[in-house]
N, C-alpha and C positions, 0 to 999 in steps of 0.2 A: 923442410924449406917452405917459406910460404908461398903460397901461390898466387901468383900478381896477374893472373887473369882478370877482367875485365867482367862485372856482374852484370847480368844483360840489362839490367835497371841502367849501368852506365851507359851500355852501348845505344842506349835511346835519350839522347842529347839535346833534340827539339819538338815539335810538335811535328815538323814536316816527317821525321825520320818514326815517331809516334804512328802516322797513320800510315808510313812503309810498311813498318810491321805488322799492323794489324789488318791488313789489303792482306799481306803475304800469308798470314794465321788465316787466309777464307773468311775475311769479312764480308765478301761478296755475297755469301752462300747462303745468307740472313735476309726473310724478304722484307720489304716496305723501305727501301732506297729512296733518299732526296735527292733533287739537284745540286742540295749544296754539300751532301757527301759524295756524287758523282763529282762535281768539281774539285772538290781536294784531293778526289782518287786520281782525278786526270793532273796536277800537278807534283806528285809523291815520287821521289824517287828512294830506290831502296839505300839504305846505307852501310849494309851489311852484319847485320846485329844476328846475337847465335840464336837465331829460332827454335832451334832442336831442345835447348837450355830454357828460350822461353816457354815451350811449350811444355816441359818435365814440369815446369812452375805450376803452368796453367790446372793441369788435369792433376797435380798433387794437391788444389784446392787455393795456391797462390793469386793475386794479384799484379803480376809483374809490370802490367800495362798502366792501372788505373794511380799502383805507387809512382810509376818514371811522370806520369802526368803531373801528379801533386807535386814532383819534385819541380819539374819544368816549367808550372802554371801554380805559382806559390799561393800562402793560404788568402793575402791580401791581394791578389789577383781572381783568386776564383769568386768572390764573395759576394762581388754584384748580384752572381745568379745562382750565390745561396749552395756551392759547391761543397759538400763540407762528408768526405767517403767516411763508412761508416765501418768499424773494427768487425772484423770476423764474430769473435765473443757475442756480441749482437746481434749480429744476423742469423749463425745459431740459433739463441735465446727464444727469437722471433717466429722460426720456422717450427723450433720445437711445438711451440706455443700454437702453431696452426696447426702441425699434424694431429696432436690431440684431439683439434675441435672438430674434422672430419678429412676426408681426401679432394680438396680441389680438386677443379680437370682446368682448369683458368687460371694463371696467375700473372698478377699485372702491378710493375714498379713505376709507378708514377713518374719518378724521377731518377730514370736507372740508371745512370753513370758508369761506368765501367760494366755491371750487369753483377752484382756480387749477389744482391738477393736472389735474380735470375737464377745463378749459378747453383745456387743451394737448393734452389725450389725444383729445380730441374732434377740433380740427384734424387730428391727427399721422394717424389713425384715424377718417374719415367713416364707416365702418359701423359702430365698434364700440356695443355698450350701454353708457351710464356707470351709475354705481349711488356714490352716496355717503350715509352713515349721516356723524351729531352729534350730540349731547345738547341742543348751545344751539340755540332756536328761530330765532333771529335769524340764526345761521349758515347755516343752512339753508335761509330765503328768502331770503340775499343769494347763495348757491350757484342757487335759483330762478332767481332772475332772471339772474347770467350767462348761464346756460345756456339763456333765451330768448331773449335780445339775441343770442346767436349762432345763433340758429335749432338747437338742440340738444335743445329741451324732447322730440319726441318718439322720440329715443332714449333717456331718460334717467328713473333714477328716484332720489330724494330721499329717506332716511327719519330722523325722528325717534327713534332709538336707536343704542343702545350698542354698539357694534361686537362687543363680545364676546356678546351675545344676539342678536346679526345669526343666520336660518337663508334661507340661500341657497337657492334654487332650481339643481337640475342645468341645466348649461348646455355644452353643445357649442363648439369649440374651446378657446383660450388666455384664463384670465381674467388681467388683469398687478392686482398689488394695488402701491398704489404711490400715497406719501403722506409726512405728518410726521406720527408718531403724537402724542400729547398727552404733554408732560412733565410727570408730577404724582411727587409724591414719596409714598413709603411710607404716611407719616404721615397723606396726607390721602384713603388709599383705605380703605373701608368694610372693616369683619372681613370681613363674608360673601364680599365681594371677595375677598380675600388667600386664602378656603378656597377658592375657586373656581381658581385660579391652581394650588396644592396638587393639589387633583385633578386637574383637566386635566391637568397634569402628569406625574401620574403613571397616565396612560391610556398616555401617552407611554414608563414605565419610565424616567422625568431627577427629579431633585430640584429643588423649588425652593424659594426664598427667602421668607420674609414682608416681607423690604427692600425686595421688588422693587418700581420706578415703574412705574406706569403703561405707558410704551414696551415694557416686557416682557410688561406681560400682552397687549397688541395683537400682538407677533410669535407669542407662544403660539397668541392668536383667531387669526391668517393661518395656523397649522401645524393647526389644527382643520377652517379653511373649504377649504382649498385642494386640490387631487387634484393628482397626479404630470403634469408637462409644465406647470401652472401658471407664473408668472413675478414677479418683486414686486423693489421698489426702493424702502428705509424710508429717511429719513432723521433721528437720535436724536441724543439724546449721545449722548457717546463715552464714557460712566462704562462702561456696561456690558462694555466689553471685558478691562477690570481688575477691577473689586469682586468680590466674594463671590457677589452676588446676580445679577452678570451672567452667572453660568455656565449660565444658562438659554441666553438667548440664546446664546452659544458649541456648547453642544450641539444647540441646533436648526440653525443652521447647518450646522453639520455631517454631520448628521443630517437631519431631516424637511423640512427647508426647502430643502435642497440648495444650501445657499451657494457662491460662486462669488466675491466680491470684495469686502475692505470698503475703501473711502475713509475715512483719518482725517485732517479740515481741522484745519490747526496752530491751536492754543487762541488765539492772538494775532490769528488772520484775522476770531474773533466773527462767525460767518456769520448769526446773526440780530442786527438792528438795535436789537434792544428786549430781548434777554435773554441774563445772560451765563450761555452754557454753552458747551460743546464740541458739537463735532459729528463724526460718523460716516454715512457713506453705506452701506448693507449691498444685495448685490445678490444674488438669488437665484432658482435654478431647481426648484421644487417636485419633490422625489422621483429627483432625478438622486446619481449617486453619486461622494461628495468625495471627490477622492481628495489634494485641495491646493486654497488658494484663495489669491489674490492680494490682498494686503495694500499699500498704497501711501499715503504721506503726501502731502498737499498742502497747497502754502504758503497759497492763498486761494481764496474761493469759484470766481474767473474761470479758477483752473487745473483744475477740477473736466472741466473737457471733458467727453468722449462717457465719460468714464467707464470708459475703458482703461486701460491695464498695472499696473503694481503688482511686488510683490517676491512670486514663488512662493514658497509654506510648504507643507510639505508636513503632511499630515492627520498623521502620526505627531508633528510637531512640535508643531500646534497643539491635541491633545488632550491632551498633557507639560504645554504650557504654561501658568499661574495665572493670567498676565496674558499679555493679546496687545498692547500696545501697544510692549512690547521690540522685538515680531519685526515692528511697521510701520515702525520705523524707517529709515533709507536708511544702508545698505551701499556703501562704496565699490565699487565696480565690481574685481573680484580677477582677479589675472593667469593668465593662461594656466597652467593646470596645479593652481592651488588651489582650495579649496571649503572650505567651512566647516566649523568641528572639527564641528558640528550633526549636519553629514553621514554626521558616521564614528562618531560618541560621546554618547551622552548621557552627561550634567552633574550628577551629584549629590551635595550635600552629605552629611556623613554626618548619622548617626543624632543626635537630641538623648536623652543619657540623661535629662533633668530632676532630676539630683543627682548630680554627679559626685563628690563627698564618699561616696559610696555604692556606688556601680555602678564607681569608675574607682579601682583598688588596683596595688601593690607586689606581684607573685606571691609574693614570699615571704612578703608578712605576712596572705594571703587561705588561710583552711583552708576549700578548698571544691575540689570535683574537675577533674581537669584540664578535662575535656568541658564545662565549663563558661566557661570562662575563656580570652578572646579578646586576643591580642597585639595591641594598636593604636595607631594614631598619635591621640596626645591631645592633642600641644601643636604647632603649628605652626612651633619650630624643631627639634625632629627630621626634620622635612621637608629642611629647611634644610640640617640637618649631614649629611644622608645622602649628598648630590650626583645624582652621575647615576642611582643605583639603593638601594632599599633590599636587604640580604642577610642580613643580623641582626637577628632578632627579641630576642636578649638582652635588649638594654637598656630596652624599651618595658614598657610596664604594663599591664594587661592590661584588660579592661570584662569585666564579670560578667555574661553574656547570660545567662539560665533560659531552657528553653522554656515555651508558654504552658501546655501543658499537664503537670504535674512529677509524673505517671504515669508517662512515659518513664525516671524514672531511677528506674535498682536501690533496693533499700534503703537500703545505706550512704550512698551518695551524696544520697539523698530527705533521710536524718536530716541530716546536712551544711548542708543549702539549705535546711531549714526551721529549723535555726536561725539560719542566717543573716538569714532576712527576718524573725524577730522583731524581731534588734537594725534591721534597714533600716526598719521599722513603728515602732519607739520613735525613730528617729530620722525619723521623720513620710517617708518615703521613698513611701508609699503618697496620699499625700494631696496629692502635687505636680499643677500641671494638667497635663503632659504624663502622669503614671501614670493618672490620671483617662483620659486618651483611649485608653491603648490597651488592646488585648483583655485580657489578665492584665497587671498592675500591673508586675509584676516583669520582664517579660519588654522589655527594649532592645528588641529587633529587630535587630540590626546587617545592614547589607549584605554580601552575599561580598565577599571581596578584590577591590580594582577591580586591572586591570594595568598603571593610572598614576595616579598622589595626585598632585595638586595644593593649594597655600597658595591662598589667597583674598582673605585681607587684609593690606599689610603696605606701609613707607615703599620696597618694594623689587618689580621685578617675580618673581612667582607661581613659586615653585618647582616643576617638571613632574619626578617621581620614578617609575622603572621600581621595581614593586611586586614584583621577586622572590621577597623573604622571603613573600607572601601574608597583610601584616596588615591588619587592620580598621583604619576610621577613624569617628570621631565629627564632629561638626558644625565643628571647626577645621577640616576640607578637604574637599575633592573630590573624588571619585572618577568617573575616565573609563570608562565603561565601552563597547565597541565595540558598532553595531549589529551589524555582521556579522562574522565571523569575520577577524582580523587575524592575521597571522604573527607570530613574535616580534621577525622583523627588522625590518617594518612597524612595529611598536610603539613598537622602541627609536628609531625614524627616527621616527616620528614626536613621541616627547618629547624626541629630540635637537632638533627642528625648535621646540617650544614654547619647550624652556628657550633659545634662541637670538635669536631673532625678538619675542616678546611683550615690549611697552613698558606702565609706566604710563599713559602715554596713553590705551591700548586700556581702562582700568579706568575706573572712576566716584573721581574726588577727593573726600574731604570734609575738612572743616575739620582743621587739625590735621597735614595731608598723608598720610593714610591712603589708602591706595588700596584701592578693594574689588572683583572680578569678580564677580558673582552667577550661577549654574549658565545662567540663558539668553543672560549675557552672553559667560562664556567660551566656550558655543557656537557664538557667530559669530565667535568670531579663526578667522584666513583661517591653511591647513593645507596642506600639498601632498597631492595624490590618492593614494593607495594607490598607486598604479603609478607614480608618481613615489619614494613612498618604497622603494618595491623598489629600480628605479632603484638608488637612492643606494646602496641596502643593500650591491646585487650591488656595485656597483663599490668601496665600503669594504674588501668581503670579498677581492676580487679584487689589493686594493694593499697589505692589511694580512695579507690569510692567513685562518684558518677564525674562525671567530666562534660568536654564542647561533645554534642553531637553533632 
C-alpha cells in the first residue's frame, strides 16, 4: 500500500514555518546572530513538521531545508541575489579537490546558503573552523541549523554579511575558500559597488570592468582576504573566461590567486537544475607561482571527479590569450614528435589600418618618403600566387606607417606628411574608431616582418608563405612569429610541413563554405618539433646539395 505520509520537504510550506524548523534543529547554537535573524526567530511559530524525519535527512547527508526553500522561494524569485544551490555531485568534486591539496583548519563559503559545502567540509575535516557569510537571513538559519544537527555548531560561525565587507581575523594554518559565488548581473549591483570593484582592483595594479557579475567581485574579496599557502575552489559561470569583463578574473588567476586548474562543464550538461547558465570550476593556491594551469572540458557534472587532469597551457599562452575557452578545448592526442605550432610561434593577425582607402596606396601614385612607406601583403591572394616563398616586394602596395611622434622626421619629409594628413583628415581618416584608439591617429603600427604569412580565410586551405622579401601584412593574414630563435632551415621545414598537412577541417566552417583559422586556432595545428624539422632539413640538404642557410 502506498504510503501517503507527508515528506517533510512538504510539511515546510512557507518561509515562516522554514525558519520554525530550523529554530527547532538548534539554529540558535551557531554563533554570530543578527538582528534580522533574532527578528524572524521572534516571529516563527512552529508548525509542526516531523523533525525526527528532518533530521534522518540532515545527518544522512540530505538537504531537506535548503530543497523546501528552493521550492518555496522559486528560481525566478531567488535570482536577484544570484541564489542558484549547488548539486551534491559538485560539492563532492570540490572538496575532494581540496583535501588532496592539504588539511585546512579554516573553511569559509562565501555565499553559504543552506551550508551544503559547510557540511561536507566539516565531515571531510573534524577539526577544522567553518565560517560562512550571506545577505539572506533565512539562508543563514537554515546553514544554522545544518550545522547543529550535525553536531558542528561549536566549531562554527554564521555571519549576516557581504562577503566583500567580510574583515577576517588572522588565523594559523590553511584557510580553503571554497563555494558558488552568487550570479548576479551587472545591472543589478549597486554604483558604489561597481567603484568598489575599481579600486580594489587596482590596489592590485589589473583593470576592471563595470560589466563585471557579481562572481568577480567575490574572487577579487578572496584575492583581498586570503594570505599565500591559502587554497579555494569556486564554482561560476563559465562567461567569465571569454568576455571583456572576465579579464579580471583571468589575471588573478594568474597572479594573486595562484590558479592551478579550471574545469569547463559542456553548456548542454546545465549543472544547475533551476538555472540556465554555464559552468566553470576554478581551483586555486593563494600566492603560489603560475607557471601554467590545466584547462580540461567536461562532458557532465558526474565526470567532474577528484577534479584532476586537464590539457596544460602554459602561462605565456594564457596571458596572449582574449578568450580561454579555445585553449579548454580537447586536442587530439599528437604523435610522437609533434607539438603545437603554439609552441614554436605565436599567431598574429596583422595590423587593422581602419581605412585602407588611405593608409593602403600604389608606391607610385603616393608622394611621401620612402621611410615611410611599408611593402605589404594587403590582399589575401598575393599570398596565394607567391607559393612556397615571398621574394619580390615589386608588385605589392605599400601601407603609410607615420611614426607617432613626426619630430623624428627631417623637414622635407615633416612638409610631405603633413600634407598628406590634411587630405587623410578631409577625407575623415582621423575620425574612424580604430584612429580614435590609438596613440597618434596617424600612426598604423604595422608589425615587423613575420618570417611566415599565412591566409586565414578562404573555400581553400591556408596558404603558409616563407617571408624572404621581409614585407608587412595587414589584418587579411597572419603572421608567425617564433618564440625562440628558429634557423632558416627550421623555418622553411616548418611552412614546408603547414602548407602540406593543414585541412579545412582543422578550420571553423561558416555558411557559405568559408573556412576561417583565428590566430589561437592556428596555434594548436599539430607541427613537428624543431628537431624533427632539422631532421628533415639535414637530410633534404644531404640528397639535394647546399640550400638557404
Amino acid at each position: 500500500m502506498q504510503n501517503e505520509k507527508m515528506s517533510p520537504m512538504t510539511q515546510i510550506d512557507d518561509l515562516s514555518s522554514l525558519v520554525s524548523v530550523a529554530l527547532a534543529l538548534g539554529a540558535e547554537q551557531v554563533p554570530g546572530w543578527s538582528d534580522e535573524e533574532k527578528e524572524l526567530a521572534n516571529k516563527a511559530t512552529f508548525g509542526g513538521a516531523d523533525l525526527v524525519a528532518i533530521t534522518d535527512l540532515i545527518r544522512a547527508g540530505l538537504d531537506p531545508l535548503g530543497d523546501a526553500f528552493c521550492l518555496i522561494r522559486d528560481a525566478e524569485s531567488r535570482r536577484p541575489m544570484g541564489q542558484t544551490y549547488t548539486p551534491a555531485p559538485i560539492v563532492s568534486s570540490m572538496i575532494k579537490w581540496t583535501a588532496a591539496k592539504g588539511t585546512p583548519t579554516r573553511v569559509i563559503d562565501p555565499g553559504v546558503g543552506s551550508g551544503r559545502y559547510l557540511l561536507a567540509a566539516g565531515r571531510e575535516w573534524p577539526k577544522a573552523f567553518l565560517f560562512g557569510a550571506d545577505i539572506d537571513p533565512i539562508a543563514t538559519l537554515m546553514a544554522r541549523a545544518n550545522l547543529a544537527v550535525n553536531n558542528m555548531a561549536s566549531r562554527a560561525r554564521i555571519e549576516l554579511v557581504d562577503y566583500r565587507k567580510l574583515e577576517l581575523t588572522p588565523h594559523d594554518g590553511i584557510t580553503a575558500f571554497i563555494g558558488n559565488p552568487p550570479y548576479v548581473r551587472h545591472h543589478q549591483i549597486d554604483a558604489e559597488w561597481k567603484k568598489w570593484l575599481t579600486r580594489q582592483a587596482s590596489d592590485f595594479k589589473l583593470p576592471a570592468s563595470q560589466l563585471a557579475g557579481l562572481h568577480v567581485h567575490f574572487f577579487l574579496a578572496t584575492a583581498k582576504h586570503a594570505v599565500p599557502g591559502d587554497i579555494g575552489a569556486f564554482i561560476t559561470s563559465a562567461e567569465w573566461l571569454d568576455v571583456n569583463y572576465g579579464r579580471l578574473v583571468r589575471d588573478l588567476l594568474l597572479n594573486q590567486l595562484g590558479g592551478e586548474a579550471v574545469h569547463m562543464i559542456d553548456p548542454t550538461a546545465s549543472p544547475f537544475a533551476d538555472a540556465t547558465t554555464t559552468g566553470a570550476v576554478s581551483c586555486f593556491t593563494v600566492g603560489s607561482s603560475v607557471e601554467s594551469m590545466r584547462l580540461r572540458p567536461v562532458k557532465s557534472v558526474e565526470d567532474l571527479g577528484s577534479l584532476e587532469g586537464g590539457r596544460v597551457v602554459s602561462r605565456e599562452r594564457l596571458q596572449e590569450a582574449a578568450r580561454w575557452s579555445p585553449l579548454v578545448r580537447v586536442t587530439p592526442k599528437l604523435d610522437a614528435g609533434l607539438v603545437e605550432l603554439g609552441e614554436l610561434c605565436r599567431v598574429h593577425r596583422g595590423q587593422v589600418t581602419g581605412a585602407n582607402a588611405v593608409w593602403v596606396a600604389d608606391p607610385a601614385a603616393v608622394k611621401l618618403p620612402g621611410e615611410v612607406l611599408y611593402p605589404s601583403i594587403t590582399k589575401a591572394k598575393e599570398l596565394f600566387a607567391a607559393g612556397e616563398s615571398l621574394n619580390d616586394l615589386s608588385s605589392l602596395r605599400v601601407v603609410i606607417d607615420l611614426p607617432s611622434d613626426l619630430d623624428e622626421l627631417d623637414t622635407a619629409s615633416r612638409r610631405k606628411v603633413e600634407r598628406f594628413l590634411r587630405i587623410a583628415k578631409s577625407q575623415g581618416a582621423d575620425e574612424t574608431y580604430i584612429a580614435k584608439a590609438r596613440k597618434a591617429w596617424w600612426s598604423v603600427g604595422l608589425r615587423a616582418p613575420a618570417p611566415i604569412l599565412a591566409t586565414y580565410m578562404a573555400r581553400r586551405p591556408p596558404a603558409f608563405v616563407r617571408n624572404d622579401a621581409g614585407a608587412r601584412h595587414i589584418n587579411i593574414a597572419h603572421g608567425l612569429y617564433p618564440r625562440d630563435e628558429l634557423t632558416t632551415a627550421a623555418l622553411d621545414g616548418l611552412a614546408r610541413y603547414l602548407r602540406t598537412s593543414v585541412t579545412l577541417g582543422q578550420g571553423r566552417t561558416y555558411a557559405g563554405g568559408l573556412t576561417k583559422f583565428e590566430p589561437r586556432e592556428m596555434e594548436r595545428l599539430p607541427v613537428p618539433h624543431p628537431e624533427v624539422l632539422l631532421h628533415h632539413a639535414a637530410a633534404d640538404a644531404a640528397h639535394l646539395g647546399p640550400e638557404r642557410t
